[in-house]
C-alpha positions as CSV (number, residue, x, y, z in Angstrom):
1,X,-15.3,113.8,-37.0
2,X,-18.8,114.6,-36.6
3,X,-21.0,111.3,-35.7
4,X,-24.7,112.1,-37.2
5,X,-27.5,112.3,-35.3
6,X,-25.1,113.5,-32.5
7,X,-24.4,117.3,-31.4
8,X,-21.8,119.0,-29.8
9,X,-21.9,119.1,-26.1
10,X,-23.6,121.9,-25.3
11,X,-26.2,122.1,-27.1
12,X,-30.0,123.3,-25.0
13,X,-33.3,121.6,-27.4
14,X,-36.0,123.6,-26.7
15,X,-39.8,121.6,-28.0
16,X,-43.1,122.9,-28.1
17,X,-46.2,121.0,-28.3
18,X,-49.5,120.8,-27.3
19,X,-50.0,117.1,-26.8
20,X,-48.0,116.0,-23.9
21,X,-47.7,112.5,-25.3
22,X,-46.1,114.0,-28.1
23,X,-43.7,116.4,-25.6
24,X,-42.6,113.2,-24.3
25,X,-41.8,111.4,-27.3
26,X,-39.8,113.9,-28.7
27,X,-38.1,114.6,-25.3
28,X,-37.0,110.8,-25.2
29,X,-36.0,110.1,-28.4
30,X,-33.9,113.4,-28.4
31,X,-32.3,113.0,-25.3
32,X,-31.7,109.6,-26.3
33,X,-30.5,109.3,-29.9
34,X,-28.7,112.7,-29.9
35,X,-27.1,113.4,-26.6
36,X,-27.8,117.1,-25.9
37,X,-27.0,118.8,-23.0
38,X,-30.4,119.8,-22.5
39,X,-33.9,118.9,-23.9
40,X,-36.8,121.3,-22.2
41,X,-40.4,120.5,-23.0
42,X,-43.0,123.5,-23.2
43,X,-46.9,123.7,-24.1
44,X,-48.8,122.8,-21.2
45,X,-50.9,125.5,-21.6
46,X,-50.9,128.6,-23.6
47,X,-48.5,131.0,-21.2
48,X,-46.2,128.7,-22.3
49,X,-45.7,129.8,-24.9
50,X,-43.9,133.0,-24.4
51,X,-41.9,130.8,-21.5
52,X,-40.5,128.7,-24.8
53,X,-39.9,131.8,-26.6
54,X,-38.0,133.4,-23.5
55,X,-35.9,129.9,-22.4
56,X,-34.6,129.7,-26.2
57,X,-34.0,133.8,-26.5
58,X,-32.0,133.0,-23.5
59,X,-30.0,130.1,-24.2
60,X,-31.5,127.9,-26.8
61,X,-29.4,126.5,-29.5
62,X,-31.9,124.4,-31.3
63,X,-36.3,125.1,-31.4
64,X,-38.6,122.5,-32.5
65,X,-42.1,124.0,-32.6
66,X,-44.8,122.2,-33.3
67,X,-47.3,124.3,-36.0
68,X,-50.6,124.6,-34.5
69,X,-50.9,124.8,-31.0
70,X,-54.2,124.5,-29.9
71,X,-55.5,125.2,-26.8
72,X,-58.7,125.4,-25.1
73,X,-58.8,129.3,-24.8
74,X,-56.5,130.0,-28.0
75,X,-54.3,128.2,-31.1
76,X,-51.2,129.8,-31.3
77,X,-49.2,129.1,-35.0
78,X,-45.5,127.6,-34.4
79,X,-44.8,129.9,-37.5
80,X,-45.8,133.2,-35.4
81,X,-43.3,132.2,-33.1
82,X,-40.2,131.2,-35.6
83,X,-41.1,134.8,-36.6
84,X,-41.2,136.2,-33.0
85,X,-37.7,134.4,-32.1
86,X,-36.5,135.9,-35.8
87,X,-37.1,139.5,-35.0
88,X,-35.5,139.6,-31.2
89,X,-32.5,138.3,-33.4
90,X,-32.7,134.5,-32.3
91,X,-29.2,133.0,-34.4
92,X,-30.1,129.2,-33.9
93,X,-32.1,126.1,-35.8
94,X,-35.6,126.8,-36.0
95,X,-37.8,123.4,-37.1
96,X,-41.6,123.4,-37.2
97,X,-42.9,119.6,-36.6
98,X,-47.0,119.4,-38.4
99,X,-48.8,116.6,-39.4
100,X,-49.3,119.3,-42.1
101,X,-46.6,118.7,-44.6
102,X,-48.1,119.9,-48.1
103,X,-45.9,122.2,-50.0
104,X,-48.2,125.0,-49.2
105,X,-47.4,124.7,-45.9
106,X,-44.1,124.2,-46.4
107,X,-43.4,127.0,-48.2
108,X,-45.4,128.8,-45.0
109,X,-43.0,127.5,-42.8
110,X,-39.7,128.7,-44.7
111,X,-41.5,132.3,-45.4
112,X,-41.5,132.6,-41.7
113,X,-37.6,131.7,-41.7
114,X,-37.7,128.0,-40.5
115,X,-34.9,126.6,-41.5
116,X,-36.2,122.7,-41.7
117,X,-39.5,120.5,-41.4
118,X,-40.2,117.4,-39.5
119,X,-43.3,115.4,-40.5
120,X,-45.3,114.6,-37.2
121,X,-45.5,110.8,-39.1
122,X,-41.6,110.4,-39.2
123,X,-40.2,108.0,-37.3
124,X,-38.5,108.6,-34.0
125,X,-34.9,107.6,-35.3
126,X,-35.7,109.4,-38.3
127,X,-36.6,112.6,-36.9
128,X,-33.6,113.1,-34.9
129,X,-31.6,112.4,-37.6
130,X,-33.6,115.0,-39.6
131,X,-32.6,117.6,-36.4
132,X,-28.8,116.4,-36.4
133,X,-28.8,116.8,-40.1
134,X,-30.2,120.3,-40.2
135,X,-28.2,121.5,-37.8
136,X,-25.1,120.2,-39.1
137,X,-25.8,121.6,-42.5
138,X,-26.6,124.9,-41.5
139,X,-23.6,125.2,-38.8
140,X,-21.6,128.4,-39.4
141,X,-18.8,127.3,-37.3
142,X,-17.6,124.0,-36.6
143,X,-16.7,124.5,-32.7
144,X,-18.5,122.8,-30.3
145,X,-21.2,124.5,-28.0
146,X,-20.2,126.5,-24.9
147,X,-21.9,127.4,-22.4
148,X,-24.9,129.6,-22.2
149,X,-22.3,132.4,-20.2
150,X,-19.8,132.0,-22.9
151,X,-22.1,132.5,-25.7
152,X,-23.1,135.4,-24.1
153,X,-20.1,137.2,-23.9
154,X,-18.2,135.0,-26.9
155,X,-16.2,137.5,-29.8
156,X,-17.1,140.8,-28.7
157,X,-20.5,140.0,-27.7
158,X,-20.9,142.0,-24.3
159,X,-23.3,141.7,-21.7
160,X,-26.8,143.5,-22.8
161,X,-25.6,143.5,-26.4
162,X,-28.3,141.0,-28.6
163,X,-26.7,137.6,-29.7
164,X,-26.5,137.0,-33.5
165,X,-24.8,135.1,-35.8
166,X,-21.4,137.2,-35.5
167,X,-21.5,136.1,-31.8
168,X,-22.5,132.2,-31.2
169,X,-22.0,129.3,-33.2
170,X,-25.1,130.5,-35.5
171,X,-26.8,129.2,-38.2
172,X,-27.2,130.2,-42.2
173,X,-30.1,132.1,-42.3
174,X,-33.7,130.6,-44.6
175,X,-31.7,127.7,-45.5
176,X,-34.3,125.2,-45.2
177,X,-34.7,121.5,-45.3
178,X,-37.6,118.9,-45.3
179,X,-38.6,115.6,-44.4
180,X,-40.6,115.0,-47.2
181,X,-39.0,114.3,-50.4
């Protein structure tokens, strides 16, 4: 039986944010509530950026971006990257966390194939229930994680081909969820 706000073993979180106070808070409460294997902070500074979009390429299972980025040379948009990890095939949960929740922007974050939203102003407990939730309910199969090697090579999936959906523990595509109601 599945225990919400829990994930299989497993499972890598990969968070991107700008404010460090804010890569910390999500990197507690995460690692705390829900029990991942791994929970990997990024946004430092802008290179960053395409280190977060490499690490969960690699072996991410879950991506919480935050929405605008902003850095003192450059803002990079959460949403260009959702659509980044969607075109080089990327089969996990995608969530953008904003302080910008309108349905406007909402509707941004799904047309760039988020699959949920997290309100910046949610709670700590609330928000990883918010993650459990979304990844439970758009879970293909019911299996727990394996490791990154396994996924790699799991049903057919051979070394140098892409993973998708047919090959990990993937997710139903554009089926989104928000925090807001």
């Amino acid at each position: 039986e599945r225990l919400v706000g829990h994930f299989p073993r497993g499972l890598n979180i990969y968070y991107i944010d700008d404010s460090a106070v804010a890569r910390q808070l999500v990197e507690r409460n995460l690692s705390t509530r829900a029990h991942p294997q791994t929970v990997r902070t990024f946004g430092e500074v802008p290179a960053e950026a395409e280190a977060f979009v490499a690490a969960v390429l690699a072996d991410g299972h879950i991506a919480i971006l935050d929405q605008n980025l902003e850095f003192e040379s450059q803002t990079v948009l959460g949403s260009d990257l959702v659509r980044e990890l969607i075109a080089n095939r990327y089969p996990g949960l995608l969530c953008i966390r904003s302080a910008n929740g309108s349905e406007s922007d909402q509707a941004l974050y799904r047309a760039s194939g988020a699959h949920c939203f997290l309100d910046k102003g949610l709670a700590p407990a609330e928000m990883v229930q918010r993650v459990t939730s979304a990844y439970w309910s758009n879970e293909v199969r019911t299996s727990e994680a394996r490791s990154s090697s396994e996924l790699l090579h799991a049903e057919g999936a051979g070394a140098g081909q892409p993973r998708t959906p047919d090959t990990l523990p993937g997710l139903v595509p554009h089926r989104f969820s928000s925090s807001s109601t």
